[in-house]
Backbone as CSV, one residue per row, in Angstrom:
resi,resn,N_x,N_y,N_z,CA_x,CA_y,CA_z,C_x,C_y,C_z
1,UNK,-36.252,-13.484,-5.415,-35.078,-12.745,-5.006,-34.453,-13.431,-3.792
2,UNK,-32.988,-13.586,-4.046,-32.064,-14.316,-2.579,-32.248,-13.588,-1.357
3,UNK,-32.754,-14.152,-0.236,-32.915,-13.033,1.180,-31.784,-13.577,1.793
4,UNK,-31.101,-12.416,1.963,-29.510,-12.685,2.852,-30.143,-12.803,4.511
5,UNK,-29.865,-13.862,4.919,-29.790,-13.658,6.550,-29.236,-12.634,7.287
6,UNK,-29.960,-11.783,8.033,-29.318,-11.010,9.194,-29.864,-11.283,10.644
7,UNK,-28.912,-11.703,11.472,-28.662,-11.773,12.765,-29.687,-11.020,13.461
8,UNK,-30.325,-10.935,14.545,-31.050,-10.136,14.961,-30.505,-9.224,16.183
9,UNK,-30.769,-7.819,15.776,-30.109,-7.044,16.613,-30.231,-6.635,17.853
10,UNK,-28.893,-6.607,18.380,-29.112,-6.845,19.584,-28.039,-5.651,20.145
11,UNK,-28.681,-4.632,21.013,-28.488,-2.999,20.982,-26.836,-2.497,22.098
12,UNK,-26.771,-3.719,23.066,-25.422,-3.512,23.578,-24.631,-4.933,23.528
13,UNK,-24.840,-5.509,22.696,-23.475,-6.686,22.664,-22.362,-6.115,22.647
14,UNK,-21.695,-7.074,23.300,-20.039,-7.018,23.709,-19.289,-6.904,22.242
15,UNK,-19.787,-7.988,21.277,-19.370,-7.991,19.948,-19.274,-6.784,19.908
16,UNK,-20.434,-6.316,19.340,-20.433,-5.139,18.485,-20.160,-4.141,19.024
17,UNK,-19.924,-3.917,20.561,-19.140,-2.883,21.250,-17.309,-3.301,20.876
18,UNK,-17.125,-4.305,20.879,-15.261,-4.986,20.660,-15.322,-4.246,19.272
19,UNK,-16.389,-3.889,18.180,-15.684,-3.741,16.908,-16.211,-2.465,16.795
20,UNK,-16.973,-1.844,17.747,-17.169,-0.066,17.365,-16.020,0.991,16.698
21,UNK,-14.556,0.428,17.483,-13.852,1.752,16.819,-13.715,1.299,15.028
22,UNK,-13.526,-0.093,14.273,-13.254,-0.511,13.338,-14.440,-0.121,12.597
23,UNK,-15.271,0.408,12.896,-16.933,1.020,12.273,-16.208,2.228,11.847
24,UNK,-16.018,3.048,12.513,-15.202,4.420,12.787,-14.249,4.717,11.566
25,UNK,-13.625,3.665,11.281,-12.291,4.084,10.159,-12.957,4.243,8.945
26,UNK,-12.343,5.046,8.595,-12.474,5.518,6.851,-12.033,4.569,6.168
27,UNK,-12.660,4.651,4.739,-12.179,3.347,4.127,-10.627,3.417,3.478
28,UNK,-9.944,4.815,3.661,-8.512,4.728,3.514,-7.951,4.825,4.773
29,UNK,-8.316,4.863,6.283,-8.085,3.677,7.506,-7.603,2.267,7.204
30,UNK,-9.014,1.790,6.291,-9.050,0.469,7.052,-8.389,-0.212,5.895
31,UNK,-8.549,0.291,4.470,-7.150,-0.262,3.275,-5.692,-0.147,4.104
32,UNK,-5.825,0.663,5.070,-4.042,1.251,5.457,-3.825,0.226,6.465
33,UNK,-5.101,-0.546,7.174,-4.715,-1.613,8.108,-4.751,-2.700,7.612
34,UNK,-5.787,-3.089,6.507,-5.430,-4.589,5.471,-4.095,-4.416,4.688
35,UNK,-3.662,-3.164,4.339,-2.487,-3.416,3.662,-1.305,-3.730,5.077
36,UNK,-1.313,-2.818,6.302,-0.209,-3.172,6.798,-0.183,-4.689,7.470
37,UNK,-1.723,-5.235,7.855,-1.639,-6.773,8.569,-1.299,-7.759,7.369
38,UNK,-1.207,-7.249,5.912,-1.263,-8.313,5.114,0.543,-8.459,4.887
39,UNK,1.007,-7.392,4.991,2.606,-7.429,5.110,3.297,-8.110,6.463
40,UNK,2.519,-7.894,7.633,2.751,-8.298,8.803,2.291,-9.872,8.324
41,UNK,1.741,-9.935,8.232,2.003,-11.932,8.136,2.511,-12.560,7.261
42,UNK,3.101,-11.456,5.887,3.904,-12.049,4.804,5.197,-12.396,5.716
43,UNK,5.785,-11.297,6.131,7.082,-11.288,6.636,7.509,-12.372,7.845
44,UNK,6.186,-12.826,8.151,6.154,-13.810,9.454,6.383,-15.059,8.996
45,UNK,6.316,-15.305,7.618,6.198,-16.594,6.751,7.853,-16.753,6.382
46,UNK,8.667,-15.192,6.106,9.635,-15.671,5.461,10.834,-15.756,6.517
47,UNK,11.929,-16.546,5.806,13.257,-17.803,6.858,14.309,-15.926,6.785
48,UNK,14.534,-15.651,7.803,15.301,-14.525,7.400,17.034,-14.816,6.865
49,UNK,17.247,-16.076,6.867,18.336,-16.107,6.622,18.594,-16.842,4.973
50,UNK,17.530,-17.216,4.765,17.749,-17.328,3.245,16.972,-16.001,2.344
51,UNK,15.225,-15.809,2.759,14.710,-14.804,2.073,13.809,-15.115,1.342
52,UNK,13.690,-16.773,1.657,12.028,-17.323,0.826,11.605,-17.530,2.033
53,UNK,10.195,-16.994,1.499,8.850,-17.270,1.851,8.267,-18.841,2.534
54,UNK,7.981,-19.445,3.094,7.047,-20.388,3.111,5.587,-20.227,2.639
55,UNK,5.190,-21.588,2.281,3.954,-22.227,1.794,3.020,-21.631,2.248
56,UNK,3.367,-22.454,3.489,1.763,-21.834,4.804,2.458,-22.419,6.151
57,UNK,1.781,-21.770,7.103,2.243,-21.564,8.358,0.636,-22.879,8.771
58,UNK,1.390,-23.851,10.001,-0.402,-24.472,9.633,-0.005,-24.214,12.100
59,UNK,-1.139,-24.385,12.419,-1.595,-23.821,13.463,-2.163,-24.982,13.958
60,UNK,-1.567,-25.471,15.647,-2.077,-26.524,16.020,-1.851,-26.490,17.502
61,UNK,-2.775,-27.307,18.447,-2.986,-26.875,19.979,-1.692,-27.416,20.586
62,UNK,-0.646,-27.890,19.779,1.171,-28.049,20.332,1.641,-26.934,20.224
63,UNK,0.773,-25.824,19.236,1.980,-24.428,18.830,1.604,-24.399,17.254
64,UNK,2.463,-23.461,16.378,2.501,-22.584,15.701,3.609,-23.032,14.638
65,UNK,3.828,-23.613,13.827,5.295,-24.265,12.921,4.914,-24.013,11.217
66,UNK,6.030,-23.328,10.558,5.794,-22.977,9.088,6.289,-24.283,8.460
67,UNK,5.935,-24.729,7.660,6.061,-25.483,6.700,7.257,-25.245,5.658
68,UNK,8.230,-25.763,5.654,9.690,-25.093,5.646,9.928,-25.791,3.725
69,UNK,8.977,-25.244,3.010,8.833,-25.318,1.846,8.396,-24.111,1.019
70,UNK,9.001,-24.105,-0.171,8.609,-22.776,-0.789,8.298,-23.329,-2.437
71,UNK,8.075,-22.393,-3.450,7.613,-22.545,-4.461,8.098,-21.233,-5.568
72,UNK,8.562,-21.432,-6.917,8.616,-19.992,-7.232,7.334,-19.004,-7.503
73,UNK,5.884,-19.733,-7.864,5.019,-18.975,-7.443,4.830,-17.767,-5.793
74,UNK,5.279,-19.012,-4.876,5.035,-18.450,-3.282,6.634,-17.054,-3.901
75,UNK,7.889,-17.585,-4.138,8.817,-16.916,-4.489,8.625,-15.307,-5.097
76,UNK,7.789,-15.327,-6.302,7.321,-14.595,-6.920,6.055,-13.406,-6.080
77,UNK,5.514,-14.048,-5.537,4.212,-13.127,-4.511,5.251,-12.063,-3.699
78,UNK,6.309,-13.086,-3.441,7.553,-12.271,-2.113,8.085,-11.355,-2.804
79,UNK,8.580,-11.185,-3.343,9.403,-10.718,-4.449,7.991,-8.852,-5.023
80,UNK,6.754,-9.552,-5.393,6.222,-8.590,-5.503,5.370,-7.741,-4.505
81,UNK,5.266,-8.164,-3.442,5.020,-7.465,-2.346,5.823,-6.839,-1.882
82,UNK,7.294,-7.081,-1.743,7.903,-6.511,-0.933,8.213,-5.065,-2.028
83,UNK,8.274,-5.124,-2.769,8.091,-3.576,-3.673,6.671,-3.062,-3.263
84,UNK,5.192,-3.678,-3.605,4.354,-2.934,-3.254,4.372,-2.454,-1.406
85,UNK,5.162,-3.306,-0.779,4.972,-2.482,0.561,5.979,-1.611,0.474
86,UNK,7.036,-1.385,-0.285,7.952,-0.215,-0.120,7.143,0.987,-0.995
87,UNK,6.489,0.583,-2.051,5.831,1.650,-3.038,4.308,1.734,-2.159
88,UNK,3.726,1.455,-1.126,3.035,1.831,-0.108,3.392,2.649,0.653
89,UNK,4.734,2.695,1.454,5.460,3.213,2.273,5.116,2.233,3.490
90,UNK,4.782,1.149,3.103,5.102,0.922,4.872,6.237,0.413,5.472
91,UNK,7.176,-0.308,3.800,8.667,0.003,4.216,9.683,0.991,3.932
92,UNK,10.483,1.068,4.474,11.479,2.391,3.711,12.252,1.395,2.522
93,UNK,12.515,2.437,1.723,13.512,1.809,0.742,14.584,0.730,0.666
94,UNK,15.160,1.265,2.102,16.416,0.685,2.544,16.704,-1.107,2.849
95,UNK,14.932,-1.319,3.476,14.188,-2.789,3.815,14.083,-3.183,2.767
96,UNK,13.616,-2.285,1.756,13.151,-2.749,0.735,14.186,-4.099,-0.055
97,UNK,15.391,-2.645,-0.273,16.407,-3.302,-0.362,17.177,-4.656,-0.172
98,UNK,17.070,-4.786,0.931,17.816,-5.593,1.676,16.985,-6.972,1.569
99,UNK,15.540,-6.875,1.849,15.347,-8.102,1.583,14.796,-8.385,0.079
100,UNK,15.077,-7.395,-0.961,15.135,-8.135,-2.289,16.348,-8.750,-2.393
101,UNK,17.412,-7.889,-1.685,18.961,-8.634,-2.474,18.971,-9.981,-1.888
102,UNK,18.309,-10.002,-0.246,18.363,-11.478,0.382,17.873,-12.563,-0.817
103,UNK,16.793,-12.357,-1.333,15.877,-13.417,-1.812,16.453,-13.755,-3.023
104,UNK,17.049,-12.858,-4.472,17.435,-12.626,-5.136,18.936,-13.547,-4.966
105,UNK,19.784,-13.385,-3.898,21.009,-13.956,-3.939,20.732,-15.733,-3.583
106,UNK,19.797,-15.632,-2.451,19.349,-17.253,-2.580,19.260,-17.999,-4.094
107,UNK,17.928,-16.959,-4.877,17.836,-17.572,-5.649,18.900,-17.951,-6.941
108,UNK,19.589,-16.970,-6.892,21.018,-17.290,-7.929,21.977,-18.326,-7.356
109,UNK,21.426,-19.288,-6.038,22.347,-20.552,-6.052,21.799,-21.888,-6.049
110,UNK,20.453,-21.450,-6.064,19.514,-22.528,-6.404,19.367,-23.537,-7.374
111,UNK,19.037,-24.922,-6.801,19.342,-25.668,-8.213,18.117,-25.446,-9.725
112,UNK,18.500,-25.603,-10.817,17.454,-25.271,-11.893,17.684,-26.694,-12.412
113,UNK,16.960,-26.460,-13.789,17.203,-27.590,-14.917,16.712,-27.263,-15.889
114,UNK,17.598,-27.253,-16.596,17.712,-26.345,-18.288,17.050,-25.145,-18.143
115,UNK,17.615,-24.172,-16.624,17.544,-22.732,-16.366,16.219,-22.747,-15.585
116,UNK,15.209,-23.512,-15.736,14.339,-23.660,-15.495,14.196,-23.956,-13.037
117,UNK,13.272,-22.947,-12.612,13.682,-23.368,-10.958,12.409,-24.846,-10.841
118,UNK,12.778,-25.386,-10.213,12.132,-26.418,-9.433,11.102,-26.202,-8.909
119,UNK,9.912,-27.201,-8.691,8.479,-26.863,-7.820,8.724,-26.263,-6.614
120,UNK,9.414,-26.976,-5.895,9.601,-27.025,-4.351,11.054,-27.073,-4.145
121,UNK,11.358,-26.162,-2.878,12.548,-26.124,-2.267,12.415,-25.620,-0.784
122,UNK,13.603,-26.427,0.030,13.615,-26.272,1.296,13.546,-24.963,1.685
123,UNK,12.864,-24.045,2.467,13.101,-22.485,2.514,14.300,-22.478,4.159
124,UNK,14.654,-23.591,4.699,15.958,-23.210,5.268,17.368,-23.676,4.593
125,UNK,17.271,-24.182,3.916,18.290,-24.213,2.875,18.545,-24.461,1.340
126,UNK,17.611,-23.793,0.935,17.340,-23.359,-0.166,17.679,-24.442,-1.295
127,UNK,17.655,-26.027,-0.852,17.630,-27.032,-1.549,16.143,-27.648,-2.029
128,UNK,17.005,-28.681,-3.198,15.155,-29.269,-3.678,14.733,-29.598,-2.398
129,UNK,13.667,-29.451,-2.469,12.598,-30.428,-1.355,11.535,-31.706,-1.952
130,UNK,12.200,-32.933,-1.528,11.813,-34.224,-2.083,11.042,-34.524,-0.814
């Protein structure tokens, strides 16, 4: 049988005092805080003036810079989250709104080929990205 490693306990660490109240939450707490941090860093990804998403955000000891590329997969995730966070409630309708029509109107000027969207496109100006 696999023996999982456990840490040996140790009765007032700082750790495990920093994460006492997160012990505390109910498990429809702590779904209500993975669902709202997982919207909080979607929305941090996307260009507000076009309405796509970026790739990935990459993190480095100069600072913090998104990767100013998108995908209609990445496109598609945006697109369906932002309904499940309005059909969550953690947005109102109205957000909801607004940034489907954003993303939606980008994408109706986007280049295709034979209807078909492209791998990659710039997410500040919603051109191919070569």
């Amino acid at each position: 049988m696999l023996e999982l490693y456990r840490p040996p306990y140790i009765p007032h660490s700082p750790i495990k005092e920093a994460y006492a109240p997160l012990e505390r939450e109910t498990p429809k707490e702590r779904l209500a805080r993975y669902t709202g941090d997982t919207w909080n860093s979607l929305v941090s990804m996307v260009n507000p003036e076009t309405g796509l998403i970026n790739d990935k955000i990459t993190f480095s000891p100069t600072g913090n810079y998104a990767n100013t590329r998108t995908s209609p997969s990445n496109i598609g995730l945006w697109l369906s989250s932002t309904v499940a966070a309005y059909e969550s409630g953690i947005i109102p309708q109205s957000e909801s709104k607004s940034l489907l029509t954003k993303t939606l109107s980008t994408l109706s000027s986007m280049n295709r080929i034979d209807g078909l969207f492209l791998n990659w496109y710039d997410t500040n100006t919603d051109r191919d990205h070569v």
